[in-house]
C-alpha positions in Angstrom: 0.0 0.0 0.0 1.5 3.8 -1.1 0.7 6.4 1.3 0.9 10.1 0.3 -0.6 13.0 2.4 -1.2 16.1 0.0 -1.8 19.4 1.6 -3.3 22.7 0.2 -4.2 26.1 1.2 -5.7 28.9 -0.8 -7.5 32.2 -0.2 -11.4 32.7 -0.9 -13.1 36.1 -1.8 -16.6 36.3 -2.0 -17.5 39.7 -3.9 -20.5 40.7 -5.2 -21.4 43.5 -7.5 -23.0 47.1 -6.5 -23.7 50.3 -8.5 -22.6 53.3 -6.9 -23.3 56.8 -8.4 -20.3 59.2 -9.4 -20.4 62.1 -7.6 -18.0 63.6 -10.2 -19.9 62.5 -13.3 -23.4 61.2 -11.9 -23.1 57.9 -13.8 -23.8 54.8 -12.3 -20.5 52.9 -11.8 -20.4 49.1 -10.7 -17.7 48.4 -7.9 -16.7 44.8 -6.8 -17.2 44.6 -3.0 -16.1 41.6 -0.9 -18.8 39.9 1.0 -16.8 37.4 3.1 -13.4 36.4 3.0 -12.6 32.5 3.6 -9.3 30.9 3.7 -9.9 27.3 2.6 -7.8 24.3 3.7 -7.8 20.7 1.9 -6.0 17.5 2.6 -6.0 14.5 0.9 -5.4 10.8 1.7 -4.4 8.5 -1.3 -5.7 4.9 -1.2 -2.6 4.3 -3.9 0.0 7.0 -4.6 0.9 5.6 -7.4 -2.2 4.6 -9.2 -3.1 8.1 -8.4 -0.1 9.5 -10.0 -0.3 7.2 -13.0 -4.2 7.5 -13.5 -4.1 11.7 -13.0 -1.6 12.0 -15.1 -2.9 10.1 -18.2 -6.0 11.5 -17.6 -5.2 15.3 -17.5 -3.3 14.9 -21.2 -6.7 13.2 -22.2 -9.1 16.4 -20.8 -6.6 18.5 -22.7 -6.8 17.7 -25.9 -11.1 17.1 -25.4 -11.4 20.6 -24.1 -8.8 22.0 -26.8 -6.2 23.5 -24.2 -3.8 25.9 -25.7 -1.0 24.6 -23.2 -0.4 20.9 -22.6 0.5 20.5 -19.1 0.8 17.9 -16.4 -1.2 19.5 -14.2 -3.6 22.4 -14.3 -4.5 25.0 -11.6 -8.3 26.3 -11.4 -7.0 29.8 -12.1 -5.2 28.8 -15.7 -8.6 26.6 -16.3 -10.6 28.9 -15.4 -8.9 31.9 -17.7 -8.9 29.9 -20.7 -12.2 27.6 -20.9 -14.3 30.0 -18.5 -15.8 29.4 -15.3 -18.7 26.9 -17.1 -16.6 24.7 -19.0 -13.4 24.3 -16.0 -16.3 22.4 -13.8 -17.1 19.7 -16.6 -13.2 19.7 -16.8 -12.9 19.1 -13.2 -15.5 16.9 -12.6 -14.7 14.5 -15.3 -11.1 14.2 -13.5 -12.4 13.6 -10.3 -15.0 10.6 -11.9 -11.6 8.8 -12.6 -9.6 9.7 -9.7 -12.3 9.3 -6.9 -11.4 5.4 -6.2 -7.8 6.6 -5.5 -8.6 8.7 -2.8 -9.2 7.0 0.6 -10.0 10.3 3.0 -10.9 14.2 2.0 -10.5 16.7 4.6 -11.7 20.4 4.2 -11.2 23.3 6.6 -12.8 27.3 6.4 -13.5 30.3 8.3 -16.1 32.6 7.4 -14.4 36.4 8.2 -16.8 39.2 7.0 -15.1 42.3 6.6 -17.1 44.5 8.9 -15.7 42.1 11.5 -12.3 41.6 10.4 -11.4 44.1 8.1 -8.1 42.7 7.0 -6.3 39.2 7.0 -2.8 38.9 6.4 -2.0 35.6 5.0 1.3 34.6 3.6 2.8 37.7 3.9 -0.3 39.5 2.2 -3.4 41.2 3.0 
């Protein structure tokens, strides 16, 4: 049995969109505010490391050349999917992934914090804010 523990960390904005008027020019002007801020924690516990590996890898090359990827890559990041097929088609992307690697996996773990920012106005994570 191969054991791997994979760990992963990333930052969550939740903005929504609201129209403010100019008082310079009187227009209506749409401003991004964020609504909640929410770092996000995942770990993963594989069944098979190996397998995994083998099975991702193949996989990913496959979901490249059916969704037409500019780049071929060994692995893709939500942000790069996400800036070149759109938000609509990166979930059939992931998903279809997932269908093949799901039996490799033997435990998910996920971990967030909710921080509006009329409570906490700021977070400082890695070194940023």
């Amino acid at each position: 049995m191969s054991l791997l523990l994979g760990f992963d960390a990333k930052e969550f904005e939740r903005r929504k969109i609201i129209q403010e008027e100019n008082p310079v020019t009187h227009e209506i002007d749409n401003k991004r505010v964020t609504v909640f801020y929410s770092p996000l924690g995942v770990g993963v516990k594989f069944k098979d490391w190996g397998a995994f590996r083998g099975v991702c890898l193949k996989r990913t090359l496959e979901l490249a050349s059916e969704f037409e990827l500019s780049q071929k890559r060994i692995m893709y990041d939500s942000q790069s999917l996400k800036e070149e097929l759109s938000h609509r088609r990166a979930i059939p992307f992931c998903d279809k992934l997932i269908q093949h690697l799901r039996h490799y996996i033997e435990l998910l773990h996920f971990t967030f914090v909710v921080m509006p920012p009329a409570d906490v106005p700021f977070v400082t994570v890695g070194g940023t804010k």
